[in-house]
C-alpha positions in Angstrom: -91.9 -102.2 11.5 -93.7 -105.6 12.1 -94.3 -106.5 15.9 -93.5 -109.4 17.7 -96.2 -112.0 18.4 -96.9 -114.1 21.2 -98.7 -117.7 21.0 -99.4 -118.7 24.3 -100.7 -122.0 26.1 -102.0 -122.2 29.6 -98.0 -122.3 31.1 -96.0 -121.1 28.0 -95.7 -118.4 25.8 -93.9 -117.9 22.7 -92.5 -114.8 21.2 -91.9 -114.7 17.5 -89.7 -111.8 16.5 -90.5 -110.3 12.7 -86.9 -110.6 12.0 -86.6 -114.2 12.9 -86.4 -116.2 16.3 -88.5 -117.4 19.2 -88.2 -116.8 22.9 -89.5 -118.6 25.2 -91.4 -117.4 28.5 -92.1 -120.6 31.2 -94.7 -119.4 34.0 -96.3 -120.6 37.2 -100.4 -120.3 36.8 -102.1 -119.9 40.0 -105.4 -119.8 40.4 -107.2 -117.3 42.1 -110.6 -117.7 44.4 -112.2 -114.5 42.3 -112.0 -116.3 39.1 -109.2 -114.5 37.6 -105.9 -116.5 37.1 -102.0 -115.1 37.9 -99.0 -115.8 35.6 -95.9 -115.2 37.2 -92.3 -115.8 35.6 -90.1 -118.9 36.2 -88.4 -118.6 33.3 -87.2 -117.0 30.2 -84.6 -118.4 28.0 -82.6 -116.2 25.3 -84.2 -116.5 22.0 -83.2 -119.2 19.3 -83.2 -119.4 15.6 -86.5 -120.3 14.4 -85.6 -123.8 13.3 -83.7 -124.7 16.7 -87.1 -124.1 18.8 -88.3 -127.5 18.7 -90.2 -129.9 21.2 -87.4 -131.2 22.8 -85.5 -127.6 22.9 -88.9 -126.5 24.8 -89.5 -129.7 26.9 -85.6 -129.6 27.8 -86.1 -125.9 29.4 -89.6 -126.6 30.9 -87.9 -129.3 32.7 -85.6 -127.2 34.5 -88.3 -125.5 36.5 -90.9 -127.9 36.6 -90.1 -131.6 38.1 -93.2 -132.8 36.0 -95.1 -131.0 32.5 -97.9 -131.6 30.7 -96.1 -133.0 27.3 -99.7 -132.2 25.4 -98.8 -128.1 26.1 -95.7 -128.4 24.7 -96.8 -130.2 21.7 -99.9 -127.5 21.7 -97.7 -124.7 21.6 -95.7 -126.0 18.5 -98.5 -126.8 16.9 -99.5 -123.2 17.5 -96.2 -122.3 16.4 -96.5 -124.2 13.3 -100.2 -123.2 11.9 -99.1 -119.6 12.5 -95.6 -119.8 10.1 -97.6 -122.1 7.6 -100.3 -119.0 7.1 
């Protein structure tokens, strides 16, 4: 049995699921004083098909937690996305 991987970006994580699929995970980042940083849950979606998981699928739920987003994390994470499927 294959196991799921996770591509991540500063706020966002994707899981990719062996048997096809991507969730996606939407955190707060705060930063701690001791040099460590926290990631605590805002959000995470049900999965989607691989093919549905695009930019504007992942900008559309990023904005429902966050008034305003870095658009060069989302278009980091599918990038991350995409090098991963293409090998």
């Amino acid at each position: 049995m294959k196991d799921n991987k996770y591509i991540s970006t500063k706020h966002l994580d994707a899981i990719l699921y062996p048997e096809g699929g991507i969730k996606l995970v939407i955190n707060k980042i705060t930063k701690s004083p001791y040099g460590w940083t926290k990631r605590d849950l805002l959000s995470a979606p049900f999965g989607v098909e691989t093919n549905e998981f695009t930019y504007d699928y992942v900008s559309n739920k990023v904005d429902e937690v966050y008034s305003t987003f870095p658009n060069e994390e989302i278009h980091e994470l599918i990038t991350k996305i995409k090098k991963y499927n293409n090998g």
